[in-house]
C-alpha positions in Angstrom: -30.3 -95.8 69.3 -29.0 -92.5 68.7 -27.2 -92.5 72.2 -25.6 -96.2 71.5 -24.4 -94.4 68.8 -22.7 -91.6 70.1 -21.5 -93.7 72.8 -20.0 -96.3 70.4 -18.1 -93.5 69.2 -16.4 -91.6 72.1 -15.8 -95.2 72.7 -13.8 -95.7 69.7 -12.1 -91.9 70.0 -10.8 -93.0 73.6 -9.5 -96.5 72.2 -7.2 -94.2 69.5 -6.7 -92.1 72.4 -5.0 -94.4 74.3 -3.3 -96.2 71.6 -1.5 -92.8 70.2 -0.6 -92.6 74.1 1.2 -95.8 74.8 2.9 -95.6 71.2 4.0 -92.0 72.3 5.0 -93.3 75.6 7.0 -96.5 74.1 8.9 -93.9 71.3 10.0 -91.5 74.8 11.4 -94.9 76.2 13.2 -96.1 73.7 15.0 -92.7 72.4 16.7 -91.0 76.1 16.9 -87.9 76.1 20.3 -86.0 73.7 22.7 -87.4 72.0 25.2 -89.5 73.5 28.6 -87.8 74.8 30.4 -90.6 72.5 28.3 -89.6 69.3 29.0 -85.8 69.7 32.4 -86.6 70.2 32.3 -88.8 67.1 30.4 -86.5 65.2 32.6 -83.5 66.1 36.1 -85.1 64.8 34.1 -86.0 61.2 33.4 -82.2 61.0 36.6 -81.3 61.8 38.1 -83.5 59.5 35.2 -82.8 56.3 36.3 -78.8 57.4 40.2 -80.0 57.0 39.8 -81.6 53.0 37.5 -78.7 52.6 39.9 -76.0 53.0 42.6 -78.6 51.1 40.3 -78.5 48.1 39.6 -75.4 48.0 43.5 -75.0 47.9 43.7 -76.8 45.0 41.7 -75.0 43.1 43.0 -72.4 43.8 46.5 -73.3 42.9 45.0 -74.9 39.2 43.3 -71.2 38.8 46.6 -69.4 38.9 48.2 -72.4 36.8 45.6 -71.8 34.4 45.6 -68.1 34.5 49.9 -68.6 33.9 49.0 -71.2 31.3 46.7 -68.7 29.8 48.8 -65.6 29.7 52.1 -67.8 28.6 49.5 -69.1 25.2 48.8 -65.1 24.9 52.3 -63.9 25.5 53.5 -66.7 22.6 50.6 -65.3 19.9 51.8 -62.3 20.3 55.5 -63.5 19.9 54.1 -65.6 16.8 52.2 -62.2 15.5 55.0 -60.3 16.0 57.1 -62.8 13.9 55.0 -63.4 11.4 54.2 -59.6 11.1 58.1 -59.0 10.7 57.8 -61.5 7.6 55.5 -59.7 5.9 57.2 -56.5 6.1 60.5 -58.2 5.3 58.2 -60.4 1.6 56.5 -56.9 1.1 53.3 -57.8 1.1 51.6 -55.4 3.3 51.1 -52.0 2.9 53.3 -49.7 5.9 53.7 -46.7 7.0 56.6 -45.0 9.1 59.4 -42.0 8.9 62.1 -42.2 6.0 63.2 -40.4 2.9 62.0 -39.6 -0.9 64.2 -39.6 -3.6 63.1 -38.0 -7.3 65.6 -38.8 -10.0 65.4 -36.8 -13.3 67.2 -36.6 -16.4 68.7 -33.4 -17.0 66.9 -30.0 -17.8 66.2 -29.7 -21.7 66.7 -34.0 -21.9 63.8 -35.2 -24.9 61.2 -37.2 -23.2 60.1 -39.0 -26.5 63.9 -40.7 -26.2 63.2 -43.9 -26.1 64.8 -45.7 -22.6 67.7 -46.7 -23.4 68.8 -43.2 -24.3 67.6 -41.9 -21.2 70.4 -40.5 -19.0 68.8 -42.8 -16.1 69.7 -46.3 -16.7 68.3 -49.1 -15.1 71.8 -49.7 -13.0 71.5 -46.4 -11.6 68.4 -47.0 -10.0 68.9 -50.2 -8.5 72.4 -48.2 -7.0 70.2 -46.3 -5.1 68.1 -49.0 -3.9 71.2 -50.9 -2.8 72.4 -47.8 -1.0 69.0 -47.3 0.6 69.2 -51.1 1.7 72.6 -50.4 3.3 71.6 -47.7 5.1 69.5 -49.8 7.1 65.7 -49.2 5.1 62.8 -51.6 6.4 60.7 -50.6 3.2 61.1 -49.5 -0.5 58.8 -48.5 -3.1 60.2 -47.5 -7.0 57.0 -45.4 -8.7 54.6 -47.0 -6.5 56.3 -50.4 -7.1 56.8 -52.0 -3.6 60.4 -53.7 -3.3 61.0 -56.9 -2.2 64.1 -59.7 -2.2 62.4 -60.7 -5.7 61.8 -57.3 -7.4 63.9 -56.8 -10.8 65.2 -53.8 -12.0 65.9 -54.1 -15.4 65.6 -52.7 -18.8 63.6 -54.6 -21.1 63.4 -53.4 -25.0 63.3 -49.8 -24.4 61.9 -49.1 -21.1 63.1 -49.7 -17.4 60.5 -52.8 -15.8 59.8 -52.9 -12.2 58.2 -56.2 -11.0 57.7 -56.2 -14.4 56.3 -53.0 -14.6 56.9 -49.9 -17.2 58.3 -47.3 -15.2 59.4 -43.5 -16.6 61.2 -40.5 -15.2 60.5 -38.8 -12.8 62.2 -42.0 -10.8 60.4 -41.8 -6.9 61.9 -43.8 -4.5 60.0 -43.9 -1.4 62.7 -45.7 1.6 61.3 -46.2 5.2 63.9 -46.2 7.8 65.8 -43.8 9.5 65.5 -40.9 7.5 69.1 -38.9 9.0 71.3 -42.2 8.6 69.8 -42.6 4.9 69.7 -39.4 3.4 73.8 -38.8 5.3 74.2 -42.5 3.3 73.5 -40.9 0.0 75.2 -37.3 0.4 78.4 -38.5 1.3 81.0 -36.5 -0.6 82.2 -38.4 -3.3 79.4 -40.8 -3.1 76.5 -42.4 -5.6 74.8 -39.0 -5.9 78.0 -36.5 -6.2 78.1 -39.3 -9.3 74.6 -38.9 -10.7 74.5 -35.3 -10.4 77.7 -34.3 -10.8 79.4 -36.2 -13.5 75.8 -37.3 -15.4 74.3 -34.2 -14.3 70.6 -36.2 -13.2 68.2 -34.1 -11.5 67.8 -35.3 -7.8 65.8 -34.6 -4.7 65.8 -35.9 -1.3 63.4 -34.9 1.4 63.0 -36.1 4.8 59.3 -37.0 5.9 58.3 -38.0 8.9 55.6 -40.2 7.9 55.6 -42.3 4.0 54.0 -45.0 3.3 54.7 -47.8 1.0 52.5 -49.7 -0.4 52.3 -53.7 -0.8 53.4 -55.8 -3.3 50.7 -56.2 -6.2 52.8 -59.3 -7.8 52.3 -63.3 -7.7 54.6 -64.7 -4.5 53.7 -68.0 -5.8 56.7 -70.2 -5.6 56.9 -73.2 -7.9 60.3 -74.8 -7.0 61.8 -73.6 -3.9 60.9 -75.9 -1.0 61.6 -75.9 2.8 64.3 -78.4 4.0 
């Protein structure tokens, strides 16, 4: 029984045997041997042509990196044209706080004047100051500053009751004018023989010092820029 066995199965191992054979055998027939010279030829213009829109592609992106890195440093080069703008504005309104080379000017009423006079008996009148300012201007200053009081295409100078206002402020001798600009062309402005000054000192006989610094800074305008009326057209 037991060799019927073991016979049945080699039996059935040769059967497989012989069936993985002729399958094998069939699969070699029907597949010869390499490709065919047609299908290389075939296959070798698709890689040639796949390796020609490969190397176009990659040219295009290429050419949209550097349009993008242009677009990029043209939207950079235009905020800092913007800034630059802007930053000018703010100078020009007064409403930040700069820094730069320019002059101080100290006006003082005369040696032996009362300081308990009341304003408008002060040898300094509010006219005299806002000369100077004007002067300053037309000397070319970027920045002014009366007492501390930043300047600016708004600022009054004028007396009110009996005291000098500044952005309707009390100011009081000494008069500091801090101007920042070219301090040579300002300080030859205001010395010209003849000129504001010779006036103020010579003829009213107010104290005045000016003194080139390389360095002053101004500070910002502490007042409401709120405009109610004036619109943009």
């Amino acid at each position: 029984m037991a060799k019927r066995s073991i016979f049945a199965s080699i039996s059935l191992v040769a059967i497989v045997l012989g069936l993985l054979l002729a399958v094998q055998f069939r699969v070699t027939n029907n597949f010869p041997n390499g490709i065919p010279r047609e299908r290389t030829q075939e296959l070798a213009g698709e890689l040639r042509q796949l390796t020609g829109e490969n190397e176009t592609l990659q040219k295009e992106i290429y050419d949209l990196k550097l349009k993008l890195e242009q677009v990029n440093a043209g939207r950079q080069q235009a905020v800092q044209a913007i800034q630059s703008e802007l930053d000018k504005a703010k100078i020009a309104a007064g409403i930040i706080t700069v820094t730069g080379p320019g002059v101080e000017v100290i006006l003082d009423n005369p040696k032996g004047f009362d300081p308990t006079l009341p304003a408008e008996l002060s040898i300094i009148r509010d006219d005299d100051l806002l000369k100077v300012v004007n002067e300053l201007r037309a000397a070319g200053t970027e920045a002014l500053s009366l007492n501390g009081h930043r300047i600016t295409p708004i600022t009054e100078i004028r007396l009110a009751g009996s005291f000098i206002n500044v952005n309707t402020k009390r100011v009081v001798p000494p008069y500091q004018i801090l101007a920042i600009g070219n301090p040579d062309a300002m300080k030859e402005s205001l010395t010209l023989p003849g000129g504001l000054l010779d006036y103020l000192s010579g003829d009213l006989g107010i104290e005045i010092k000016i003194k080139k610094h390389k360095e002053l800074t101004v500070p910002a305008y502490s007042g409401d820029l709120e405009l109610n009326y004036a619109k943009q057209t």
